[in-house]
C-alpha positions in Angstrom: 165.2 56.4 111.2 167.2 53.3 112.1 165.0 50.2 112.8 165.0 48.0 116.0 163.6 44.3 116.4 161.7 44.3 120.1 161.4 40.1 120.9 159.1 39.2 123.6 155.5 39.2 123.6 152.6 40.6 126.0 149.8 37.9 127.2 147.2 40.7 129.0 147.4 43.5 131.1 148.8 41.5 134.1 151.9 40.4 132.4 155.2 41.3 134.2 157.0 41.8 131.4 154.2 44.8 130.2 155.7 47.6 132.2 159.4 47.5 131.3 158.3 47.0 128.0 156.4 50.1 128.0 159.6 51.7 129.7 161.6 50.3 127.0 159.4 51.7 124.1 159.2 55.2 125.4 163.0 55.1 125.8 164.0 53.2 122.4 161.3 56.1 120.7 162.7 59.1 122.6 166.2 57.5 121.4 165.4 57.8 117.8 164.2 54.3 117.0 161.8 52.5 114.8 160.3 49.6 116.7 159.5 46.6 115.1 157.2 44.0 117.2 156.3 47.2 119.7 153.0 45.0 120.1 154.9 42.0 120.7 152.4 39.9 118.2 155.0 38.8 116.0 156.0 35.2 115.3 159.7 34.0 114.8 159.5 31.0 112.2 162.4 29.3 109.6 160.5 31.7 106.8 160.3 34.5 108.3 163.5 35.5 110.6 166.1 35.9 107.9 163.6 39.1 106.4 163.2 40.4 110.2 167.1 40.5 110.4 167.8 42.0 106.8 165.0 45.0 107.6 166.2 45.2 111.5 169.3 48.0 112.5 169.3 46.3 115.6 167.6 43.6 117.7 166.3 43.9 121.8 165.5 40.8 123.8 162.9 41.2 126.5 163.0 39.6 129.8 160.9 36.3 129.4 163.4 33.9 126.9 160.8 31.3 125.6 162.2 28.5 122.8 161.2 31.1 120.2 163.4 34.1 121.7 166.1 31.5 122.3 166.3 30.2 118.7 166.2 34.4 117.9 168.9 35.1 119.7 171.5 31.9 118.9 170.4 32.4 115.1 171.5 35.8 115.6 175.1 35.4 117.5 175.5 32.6 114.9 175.2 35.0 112.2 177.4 37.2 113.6 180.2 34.0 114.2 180.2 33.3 110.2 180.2 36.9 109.5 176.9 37.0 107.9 177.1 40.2 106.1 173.6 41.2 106.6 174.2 41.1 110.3 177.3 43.9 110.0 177.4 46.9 112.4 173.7 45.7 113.9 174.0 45.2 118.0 172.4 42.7 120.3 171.2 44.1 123.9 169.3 41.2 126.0 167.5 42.7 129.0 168.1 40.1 131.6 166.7 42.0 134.5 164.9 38.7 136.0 168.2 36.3 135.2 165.0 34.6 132.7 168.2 34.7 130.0 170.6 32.9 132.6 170.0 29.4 131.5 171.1 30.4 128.2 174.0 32.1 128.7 174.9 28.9 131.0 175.0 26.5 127.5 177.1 29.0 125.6 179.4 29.6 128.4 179.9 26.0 128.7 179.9 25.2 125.1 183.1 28.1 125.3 184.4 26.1 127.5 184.5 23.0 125.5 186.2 24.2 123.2 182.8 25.1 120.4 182.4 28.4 120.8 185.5 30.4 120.2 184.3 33.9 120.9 182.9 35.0 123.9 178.9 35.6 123.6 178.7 38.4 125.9 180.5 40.9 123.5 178.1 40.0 121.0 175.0 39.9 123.0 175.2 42.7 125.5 173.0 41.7 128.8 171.6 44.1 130.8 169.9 44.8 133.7 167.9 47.9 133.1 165.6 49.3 130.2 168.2 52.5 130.1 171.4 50.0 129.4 169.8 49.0 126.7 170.1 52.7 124.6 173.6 52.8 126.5 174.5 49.1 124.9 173.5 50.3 121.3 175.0 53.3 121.3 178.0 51.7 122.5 177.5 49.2 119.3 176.9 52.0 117.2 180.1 53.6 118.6 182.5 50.4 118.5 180.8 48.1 115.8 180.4 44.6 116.5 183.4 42.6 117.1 185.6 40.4 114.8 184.8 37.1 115.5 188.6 36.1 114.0 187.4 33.3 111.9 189.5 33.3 108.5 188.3 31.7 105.0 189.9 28.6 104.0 187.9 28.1 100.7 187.8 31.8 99.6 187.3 31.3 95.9 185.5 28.1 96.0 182.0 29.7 96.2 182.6 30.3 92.3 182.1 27.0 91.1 179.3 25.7 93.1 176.3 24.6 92.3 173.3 22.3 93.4 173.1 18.4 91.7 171.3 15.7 93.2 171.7 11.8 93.1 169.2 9.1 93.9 169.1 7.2 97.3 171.6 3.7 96.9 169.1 0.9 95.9 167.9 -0.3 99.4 168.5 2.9 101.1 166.1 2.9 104.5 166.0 7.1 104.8 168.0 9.5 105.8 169.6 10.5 108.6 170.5 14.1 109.3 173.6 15.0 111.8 173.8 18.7 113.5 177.3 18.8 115.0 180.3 21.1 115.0 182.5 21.8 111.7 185.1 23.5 114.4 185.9 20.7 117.3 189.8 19.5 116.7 189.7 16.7 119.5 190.4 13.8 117.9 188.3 11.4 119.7 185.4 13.6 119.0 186.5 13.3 114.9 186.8 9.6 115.2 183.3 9.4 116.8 182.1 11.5 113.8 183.7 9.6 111.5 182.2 6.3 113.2 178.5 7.6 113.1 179.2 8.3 109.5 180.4 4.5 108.9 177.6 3.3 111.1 174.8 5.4 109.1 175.8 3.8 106.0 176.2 -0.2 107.4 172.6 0.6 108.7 171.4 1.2 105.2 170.7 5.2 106.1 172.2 8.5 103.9 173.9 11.1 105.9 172.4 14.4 105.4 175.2 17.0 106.8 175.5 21.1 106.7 178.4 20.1 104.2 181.2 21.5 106.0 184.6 19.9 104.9 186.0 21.0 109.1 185.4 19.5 112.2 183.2 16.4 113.3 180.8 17.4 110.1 183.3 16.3 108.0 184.4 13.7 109.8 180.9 12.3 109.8 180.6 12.9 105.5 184.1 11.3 105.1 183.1 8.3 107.1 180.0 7.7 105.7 181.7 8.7 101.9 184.2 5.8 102.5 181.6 2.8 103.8 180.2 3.6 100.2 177.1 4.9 101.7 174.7 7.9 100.3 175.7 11.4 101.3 173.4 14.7 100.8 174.1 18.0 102.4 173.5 22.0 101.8 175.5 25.2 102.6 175.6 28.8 102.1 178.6 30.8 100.1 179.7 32.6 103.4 179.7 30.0 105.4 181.8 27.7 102.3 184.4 30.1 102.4 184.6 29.4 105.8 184.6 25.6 105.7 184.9 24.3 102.6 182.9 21.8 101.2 183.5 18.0 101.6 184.3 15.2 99.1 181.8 12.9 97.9 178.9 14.0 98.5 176.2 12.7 96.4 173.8 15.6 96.5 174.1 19.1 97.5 172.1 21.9 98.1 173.2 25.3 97.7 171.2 27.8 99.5 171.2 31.4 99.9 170.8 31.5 104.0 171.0 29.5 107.0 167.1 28.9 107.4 166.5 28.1 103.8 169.8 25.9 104.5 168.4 24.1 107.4 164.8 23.6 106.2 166.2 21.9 102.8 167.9 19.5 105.2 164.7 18.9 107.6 162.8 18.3 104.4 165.4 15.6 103.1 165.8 13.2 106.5 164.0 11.3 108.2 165.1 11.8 111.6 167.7 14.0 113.4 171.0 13.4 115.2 172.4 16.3 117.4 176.2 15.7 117.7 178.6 17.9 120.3 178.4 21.0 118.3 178.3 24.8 119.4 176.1 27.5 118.8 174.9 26.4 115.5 173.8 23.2 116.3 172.2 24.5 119.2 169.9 27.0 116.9 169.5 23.9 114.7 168.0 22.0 117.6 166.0 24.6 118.6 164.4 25.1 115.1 163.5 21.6 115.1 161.9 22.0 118.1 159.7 25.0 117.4 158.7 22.8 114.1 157.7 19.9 116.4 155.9 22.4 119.2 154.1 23.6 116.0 153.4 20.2 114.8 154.7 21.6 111.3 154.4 18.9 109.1 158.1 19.2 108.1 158.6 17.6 111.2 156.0 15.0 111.5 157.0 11.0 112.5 160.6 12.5 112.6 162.6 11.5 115.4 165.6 13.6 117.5 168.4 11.4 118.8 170.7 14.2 121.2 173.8 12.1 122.0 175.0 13.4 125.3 178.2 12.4 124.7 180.6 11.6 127.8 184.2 12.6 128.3 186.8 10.7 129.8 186.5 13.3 132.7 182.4 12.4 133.1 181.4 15.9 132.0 177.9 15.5 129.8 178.2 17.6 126.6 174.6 18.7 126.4 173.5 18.7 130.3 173.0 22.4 130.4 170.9 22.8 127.1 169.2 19.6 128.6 168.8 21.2 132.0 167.8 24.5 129.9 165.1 22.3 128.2 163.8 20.3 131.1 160.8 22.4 131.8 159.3 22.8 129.2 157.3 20.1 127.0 159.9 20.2 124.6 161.7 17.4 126.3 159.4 15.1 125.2 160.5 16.0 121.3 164.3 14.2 121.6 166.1 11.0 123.1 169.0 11.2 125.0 171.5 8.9 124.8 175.2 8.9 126.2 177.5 6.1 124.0 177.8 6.2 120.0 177.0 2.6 119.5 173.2 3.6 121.1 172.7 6.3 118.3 171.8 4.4 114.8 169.7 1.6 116.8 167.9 4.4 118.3 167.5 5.9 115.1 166.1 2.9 113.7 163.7 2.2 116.7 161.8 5.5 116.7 161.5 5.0 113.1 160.4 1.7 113.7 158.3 1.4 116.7 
């Protein structure tokens, strides 16, 4: 029988969320399914969700979307943007019958908008309203498949000769610093800032640690930092370098076989954390840094976030919904905003330095 991931968790017999969930059993049961997390006592962490997805058919996202759900679900549509093959033919419902998933949907829509998303989330993750969409949205999955998301490789036979090597930090070196961003934004003002932050990291005395994608602001950010003559480290999986490419010059890479393995190699290496414009990736690698602080995981101890809001010429804020998404809960306390590129590396070096 195929297998279905339920998210979502039940705190006592007076939670809201316990009767559609029971509805939601009965009817994924009567459908045929496996559930997986019927209990809801399951926890989503960095070593744990990539064997949930490989043993799942399909995932369900309860009504109720806490930080852990959230990082869930983005880690999911991510997978299926870079055509993770362990995520083929396997659908997404989200049961949004209190709008709880509304503030979410509002940061990918606006990230579409800006240009880092190129696919439209809702035919990945189906929202509906009722428990007996939520059969009707897999079937239709099981039916149609999931979409293409039109990406194409540009580094196709690359993945053949890579491997891992590592180089020591530059003599001096202070730490590293590690920059989430988008390998897919073609503005150019948004590459030159990349390519700035990169410059700035190395006149500051910090490494760049990157996702080691040659495209977008990512590589920008390497190929500035590559040409000040500064220390670059960075680690990436083979579907996603056949996507993107890897950059020159980097003095340390880290090939991994996933995306969670792939981020926590980078949390481990840095010293604190930059969150660039980016799209849905860098939103899930936010997120993960997050549930690391909000579990005071020592991976993320001392470390420090710095989310540039970045500005555009027509005032819009990059991040203000994922900020406005954030603002109630304690995790705003985890990351500094700031809104000019000149503000990030003294920031950097502040927090590090208090």
């Amino acid at each position: 029988m195929p297998n279905v991931l339920l998210s979502g968790r039940v705190a006592g017999e007076k939670d809201p969320s316990r009767e559609p969930r029971a509805k939601l059993l009965y009817l994924l049961f009567s459908s045929g399914w496996d559930i997986s997390n019927s209990n809801g006592d399951q926890s989503v962490t960095l070593s744990n969700i990539q064997d949930q997805i490989i043993r799942s058919d399909a995932f369900v996202f309860t009504p109720g979307a806490t930080l852990e759900e959230l990082f869930k679900a983005v880690s999911i549509f991510v997978g299926y943007q870079t055509m993770d093959e362990k995520l083929k033919g396997k659908g997404t419902v989200i049961l949004n019958g209190d709008d709880s998933w509304d503030p979410f949907f509002s940061v990918l829509n606006h990230l579409r908008s800006l240009g880092t998303i190129a696919q439209d989330f809702r035919d990945f993750l189906l929202a509906v309203n009722e428990p007996e969409n939520v059969i009707e949205g897999l079937n239709r999955v099981h039916e149609l498949g999931v979409p293409d998301p039109e990406r194409h490789s540009v580094a196709e036979d690359q993945t053949d000769e890579i491997y891992s090597y590592e180089s020591p930090p530059l003599t001096g070196q202070l730490g590293n610093v590690c920059v989430f961003c988008s390998a897919s934004i073609k503005d150019q003002s948004y590459l030159d800032d990349g390519y700035e932050l990169g410059q700035q990291m190395a006149g500051s005395g910090y490494g760049c640690v990157s996702g080691a994608g040659k495209t977008g602001v990512m590589g920008s950010v390497v190929r500035g930092a590559v040409n000040a003559e500064g220390w670059t480290g960075g680690s990436n999986v083979p579907h996603i370098i056949r996507l993107e490419g890897l950059p020159d010059g980097l003095s340390s890479f880290w090939l991994r076989s996933d995306i969670y393995t792939r981020m926590e190699v980078m949390i481990e290496r840095s010293d604190a954390f930059v969150i660039f414009p980016g799209g849905a990736g860098t939103v899930q690698e936010l997120l993960a840094l997050l549930l690391l602080k909000e579990s005071n995981d020592s991976l993320m101890r001392g470390k420090p976030i710095i989310l540039f809001d970045r500005i555009d010429s027509s005032g819009v804020h990059f991040w203000d919904p994922l900020i406005k998404l954030l603002a109630n809960t304690q995790c705003s306390s985890y990351f500094r905003t700031v809104n000019e590129l000149n503000e990030i590396m003294p920031a950097v070096h502040e927090e590090l330095n208090p």
